[in-house]
N, C-alpha and C positions, 0 to 999 in steps of 0.2 A: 614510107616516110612516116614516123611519128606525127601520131595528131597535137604533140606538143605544145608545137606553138601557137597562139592565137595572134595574129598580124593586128587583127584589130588591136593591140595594143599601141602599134603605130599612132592609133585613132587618138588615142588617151594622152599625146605629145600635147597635142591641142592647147589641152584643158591642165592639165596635173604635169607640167615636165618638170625630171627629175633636178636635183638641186644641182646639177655640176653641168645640167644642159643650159642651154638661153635660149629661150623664147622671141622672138618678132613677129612682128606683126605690121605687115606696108599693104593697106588697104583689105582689100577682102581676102588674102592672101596671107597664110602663114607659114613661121619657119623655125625649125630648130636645129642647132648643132648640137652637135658632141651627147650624144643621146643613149641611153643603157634603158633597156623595158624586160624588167625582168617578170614570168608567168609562172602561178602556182596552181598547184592542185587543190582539191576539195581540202585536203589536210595538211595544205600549206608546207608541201613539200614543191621544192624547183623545179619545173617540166622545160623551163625556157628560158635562156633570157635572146632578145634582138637589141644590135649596134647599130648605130649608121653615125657616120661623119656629120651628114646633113641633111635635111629632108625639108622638103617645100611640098606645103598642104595649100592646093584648089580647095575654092567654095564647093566645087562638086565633090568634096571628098575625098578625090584622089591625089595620094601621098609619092612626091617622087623622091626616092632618096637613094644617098651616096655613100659607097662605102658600106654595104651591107655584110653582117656579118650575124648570122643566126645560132646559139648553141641550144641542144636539144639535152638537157639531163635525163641519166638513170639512176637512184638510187646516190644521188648526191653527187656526181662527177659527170664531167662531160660525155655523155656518147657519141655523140657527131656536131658537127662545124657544118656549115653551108656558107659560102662568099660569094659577095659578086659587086662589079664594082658599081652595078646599079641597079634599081626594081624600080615598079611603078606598081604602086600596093590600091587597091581601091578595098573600101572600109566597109563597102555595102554589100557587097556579095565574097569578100573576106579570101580574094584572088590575090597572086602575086606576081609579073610578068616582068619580061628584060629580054632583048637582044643582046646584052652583055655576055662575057664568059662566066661559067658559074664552076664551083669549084667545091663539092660531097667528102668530107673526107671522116671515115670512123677509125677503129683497129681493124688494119688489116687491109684495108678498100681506101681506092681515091678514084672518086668518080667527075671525071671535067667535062665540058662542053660548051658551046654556044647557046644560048639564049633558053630561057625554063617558062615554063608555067607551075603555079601552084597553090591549089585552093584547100584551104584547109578543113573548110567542110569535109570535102572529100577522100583528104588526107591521101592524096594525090601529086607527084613533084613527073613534070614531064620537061628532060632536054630536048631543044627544036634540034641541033644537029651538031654533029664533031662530037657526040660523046663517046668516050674512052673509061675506059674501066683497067684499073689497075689492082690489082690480090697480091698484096704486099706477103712472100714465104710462098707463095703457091707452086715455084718449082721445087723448095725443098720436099713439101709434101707428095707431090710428081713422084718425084726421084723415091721417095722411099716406098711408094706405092699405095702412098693415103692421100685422102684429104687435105688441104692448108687447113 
């Protein structure tokens, strides 16, 4: 998995949410809808942007939110999607977790499963179980005795 994205951006809902999100705030407890956090490189080219529907930020930091939806850029167009339809992101050690289904999709690959972990320090993405792997052509290539 690309070191792309930095979650911590989630973080950055807090303080700076974009103009088409809304902000709340009900006690020590924050919340944003409708949320787009888009991450750039050193030369301010797109490595990332992350969606969620909703997300409810704890005083401890950690962010839960809904309807996640992560793109990873290469060279200005999408390389991969990551979904799920929930995570619990913590902002201090820059992790990302869910028993939800999660759902990798690039050119050529769709990778599903049950519940993920993924720290992007480590630039690390692991499914807890049920994952399936799908190689979108890989019979054609079969068949003709190559590679997909």
């Amino acid at each position: 998995m690309p070191g792309a994205l930095r979650l911590a951006a989630a973080a950055a809902l807090l303080f700076a949410a974009p103009a088409r999100a809304q902000l709340v705030s009900t006690g020590a407890t924050q919340t944003v809808s409708g949320f787009k956090v888009p991450d750039y490189d050193q030369n301010n080219n797109l490595k990332s942007v992350l969606y969620g529907d909703f997300a409810r930020v704890r005083p401890d930091g950690i962010a839960e939110i809904t309807n996640v939806k992560l793109e990873f850029y290469k060279e200005g167009a999408v390389e991969m999607t990551v979904t799920s339809p929930r995570c619990v992101y913590n902002q201090k050690d820059g992790t990302a977790r869910s028993d939800a289904d999660v759902e990798i999709v690039r050119e050529g690959l769709k990778i599903t499963g049950k519940g993920f972990w993924w720290g992007a320090k480590q630039e690390r993405f692991e499914i807890y179980s049920k994952a399936r792997v799908e190689i979108r052509g890989a019979r054609k290539g079969m068949e003709s005795g190559g590679l997909p």
